[in-house]
C-alpha positions as CSV (number, residue, x, y, z in Angstrom):
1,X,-1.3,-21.6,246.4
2,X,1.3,-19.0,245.3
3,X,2.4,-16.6,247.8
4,X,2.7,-13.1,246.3
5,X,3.9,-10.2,248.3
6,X,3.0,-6.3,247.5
7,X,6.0,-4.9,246.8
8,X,4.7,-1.3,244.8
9,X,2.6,0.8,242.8
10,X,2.7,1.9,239.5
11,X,0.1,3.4,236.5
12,X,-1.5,0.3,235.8
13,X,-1.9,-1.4,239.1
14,X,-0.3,-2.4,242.3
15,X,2.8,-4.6,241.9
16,X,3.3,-8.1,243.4
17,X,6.0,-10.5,243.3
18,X,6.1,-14.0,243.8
19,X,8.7,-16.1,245.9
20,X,10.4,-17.0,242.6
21,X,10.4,-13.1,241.5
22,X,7.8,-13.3,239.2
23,X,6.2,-9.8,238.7
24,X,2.4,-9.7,238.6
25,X,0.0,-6.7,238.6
26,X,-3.5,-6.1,240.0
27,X,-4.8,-3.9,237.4
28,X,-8.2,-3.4,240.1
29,X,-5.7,-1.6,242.2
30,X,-7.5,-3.7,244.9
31,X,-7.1,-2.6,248.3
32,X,-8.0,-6.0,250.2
33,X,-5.8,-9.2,250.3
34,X,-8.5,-10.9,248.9
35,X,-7.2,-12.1,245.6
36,X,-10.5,-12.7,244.1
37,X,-11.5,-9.0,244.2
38,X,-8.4,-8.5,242.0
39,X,-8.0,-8.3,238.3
40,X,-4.2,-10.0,238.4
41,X,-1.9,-10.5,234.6
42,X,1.8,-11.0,234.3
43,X,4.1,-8.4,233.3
44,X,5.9,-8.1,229.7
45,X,9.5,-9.1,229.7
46,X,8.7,-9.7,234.0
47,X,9.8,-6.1,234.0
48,X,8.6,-4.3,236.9
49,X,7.7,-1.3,234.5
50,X,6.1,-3.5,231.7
51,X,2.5,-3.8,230.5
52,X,0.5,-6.1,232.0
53,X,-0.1,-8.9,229.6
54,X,-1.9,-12.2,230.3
55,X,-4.7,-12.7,232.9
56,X,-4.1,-15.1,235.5
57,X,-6.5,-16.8,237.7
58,X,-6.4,-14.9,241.4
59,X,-7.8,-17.9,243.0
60,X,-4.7,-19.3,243.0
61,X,-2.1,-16.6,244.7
62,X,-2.7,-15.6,248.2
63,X,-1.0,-12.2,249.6
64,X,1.3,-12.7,252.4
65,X,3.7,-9.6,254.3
66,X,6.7,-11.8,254.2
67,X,8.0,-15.2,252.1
């Protein structure tokens, strides 16, 4: 699993980040920590302010509070 913390919010989505400070949005702006109610993609350019760009399977990442 790939831990991914909540670190903001933005237009499209709620922002994540992953222990290796990958940038990944929830465009479903889920409110749970349940990763399968959540629409996750990658960010263009892993830019906190990019678009998000490819879908990624949420049944691998699970939201943590702290790496």
């Amino acid at each position: 699993m790939i831990k991914i913390k909540l670190v903001g919010q933005k237009l499209s989505g709620n922002l994540y980040i992953t222990e290796k400070g990958t940038y990944i949005m929830d465009t479903n702006f889920s409110k749970s920590k349940d990763t399968s109610r959540m629409s996750l993609h990658t960010l263009s350019w892993n830019n906190p302010d990019g678009e998000p760009n490819k879908a990624l399977k949420s049944d691998k990442f699970v939201v943590v509070d702290e790496f």
